[in-house]
N, C-alpha and C positions, 0 to 999 in steps of 0.2 A: 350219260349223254343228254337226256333230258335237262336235265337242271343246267350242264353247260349250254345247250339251245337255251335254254328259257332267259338264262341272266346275258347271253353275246346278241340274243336279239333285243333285248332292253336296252340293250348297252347302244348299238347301234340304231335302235329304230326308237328313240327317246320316247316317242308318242305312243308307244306300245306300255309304257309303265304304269303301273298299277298308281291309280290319283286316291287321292285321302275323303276321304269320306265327307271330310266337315268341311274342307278347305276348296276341294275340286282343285280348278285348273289355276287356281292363286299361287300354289306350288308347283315345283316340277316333282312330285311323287308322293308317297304316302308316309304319315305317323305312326306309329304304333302307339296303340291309346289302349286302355283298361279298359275291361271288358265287364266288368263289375264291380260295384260295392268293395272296396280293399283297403287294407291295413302292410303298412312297410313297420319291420323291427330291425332296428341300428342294434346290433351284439356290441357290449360294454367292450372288446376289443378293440371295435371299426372305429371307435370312438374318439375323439380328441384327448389326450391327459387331462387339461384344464378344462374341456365340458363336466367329463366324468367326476371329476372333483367338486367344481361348482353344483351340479346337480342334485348331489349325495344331502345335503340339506333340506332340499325342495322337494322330494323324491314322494311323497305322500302324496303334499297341495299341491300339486303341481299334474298330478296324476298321466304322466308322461315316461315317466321310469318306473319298469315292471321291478317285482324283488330281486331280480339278478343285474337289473342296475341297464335294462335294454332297455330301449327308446322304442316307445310304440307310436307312430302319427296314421292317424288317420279320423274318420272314414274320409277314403280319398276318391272321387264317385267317379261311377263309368265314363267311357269318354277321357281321362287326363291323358295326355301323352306320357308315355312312359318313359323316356327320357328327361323329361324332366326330375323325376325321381330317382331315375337311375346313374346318371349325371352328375348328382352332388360330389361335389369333392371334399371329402368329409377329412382325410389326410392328407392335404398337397405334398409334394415331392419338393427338394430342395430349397427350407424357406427358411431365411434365417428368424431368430427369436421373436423378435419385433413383429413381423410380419405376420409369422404363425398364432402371437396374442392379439393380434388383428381380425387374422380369419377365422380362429377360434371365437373371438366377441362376437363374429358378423355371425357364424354359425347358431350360437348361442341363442342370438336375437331374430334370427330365422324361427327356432325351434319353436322359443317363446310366443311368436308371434301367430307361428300353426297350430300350436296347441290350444290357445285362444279361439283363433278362429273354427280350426277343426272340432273343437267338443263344443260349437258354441250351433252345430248344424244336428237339428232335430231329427230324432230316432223315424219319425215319419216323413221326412222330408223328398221329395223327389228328387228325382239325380239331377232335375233342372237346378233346382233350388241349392243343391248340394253344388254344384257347377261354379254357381253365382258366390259363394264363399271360399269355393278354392280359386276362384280367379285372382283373389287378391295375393294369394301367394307366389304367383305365377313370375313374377317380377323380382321377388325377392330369389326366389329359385334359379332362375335365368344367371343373376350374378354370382351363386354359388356353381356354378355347372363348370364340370370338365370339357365341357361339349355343348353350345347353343343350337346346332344342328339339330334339328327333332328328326329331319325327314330322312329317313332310310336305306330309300334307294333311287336317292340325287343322282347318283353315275355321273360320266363325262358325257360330252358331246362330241367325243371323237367322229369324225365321218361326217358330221352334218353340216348344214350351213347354215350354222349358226357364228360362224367366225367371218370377217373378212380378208383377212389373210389368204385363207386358201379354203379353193372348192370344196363342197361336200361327195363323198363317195356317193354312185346311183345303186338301184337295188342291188342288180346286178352286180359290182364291186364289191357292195358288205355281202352278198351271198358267197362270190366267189374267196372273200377273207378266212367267212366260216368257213366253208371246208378244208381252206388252208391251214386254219387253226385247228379241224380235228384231226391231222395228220401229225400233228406236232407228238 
């Protein structure tokens, strides 16, 4: 019952949501960002056929494919939003041939492009400075995503007046809905 209160009064009382750290009131809620220093590994599975192919060459110079043939990227520094990362869509769903040697190039030329940049940020560097070179992935990322939403818990604005259409509930109303709702 807790966590039902906690997320029907978010839901309804907008202003009560937890704001992001970095961004405050520029959103309506918060990111989920890394908490540390981190490394993401793609398993030769998750992986596209034609990366895993193309890769198998470069796999040394490239120092990007561990010996079983996983993609290591990183150091990815504190603070990134984790949707970002977690977002990629590394196997889209229903994409004919064409497409799929598309997205596999763009992926490609993503990987290339953080592997560059990622090994290219110094063993002592501060998470600012670490920050400042994963920005530039940050774009390329965006157009890989299943999801450009970062923020978590956007909710609706059921009840409020934020619509003109129609009134917003008073307190008393969204209170009197919750208890309606814990009887259900």
């Amino acid at each position: 019952m807790r966590s039902f209160q906690s997320g029907i009064e978010q839901m309804l009382w907008p202003e009560k949501r937890a704001k992001d750290p970095v961004l405050g009131d520029k959103i309506p809620g918060i990111i989920d960002r890394t908490t540390a220093r981190s490394y993401v590994t793609i398993p030769t599975g998750f992986q596209p056929d034609l990366l895993v192919t193309l890769l198998k060459p470069f796999r040394d110079s490239l120092r990007l494919v561990n010996e079983r043939g996983d993609i290591e990227l990183g150091p990815i520094p504190a603070g990134v939003p984790v949707g970002l990362i977690s977002n990629i869509n590394l196997r889209p769903d229903k994409m004919d041939l064409l497409d799929r040697v598309k997205h596999d190039g763009k992926l490609l030329g993503f990987l290339v492009k953080a592997v560059r940049d990622l090994r290219a940020i110094p063993e002592d560097a501060s998470d600012e400075d670490a920050r400042k070179a994963f920005a530039n992935l940050v774009e390329p990322l965006l157009e890989l995503s299943k999801c450009k939403d970062l923020v978590v818990n956007r909710g609706h604005y059921f009840g409020t007046d934020r619509f003109a259409e129609e009134p917003g509930l008073t307190d008393a109303q969204k209170l009197d809905l919750v208890e309606f709702l814990k009887t259900l």
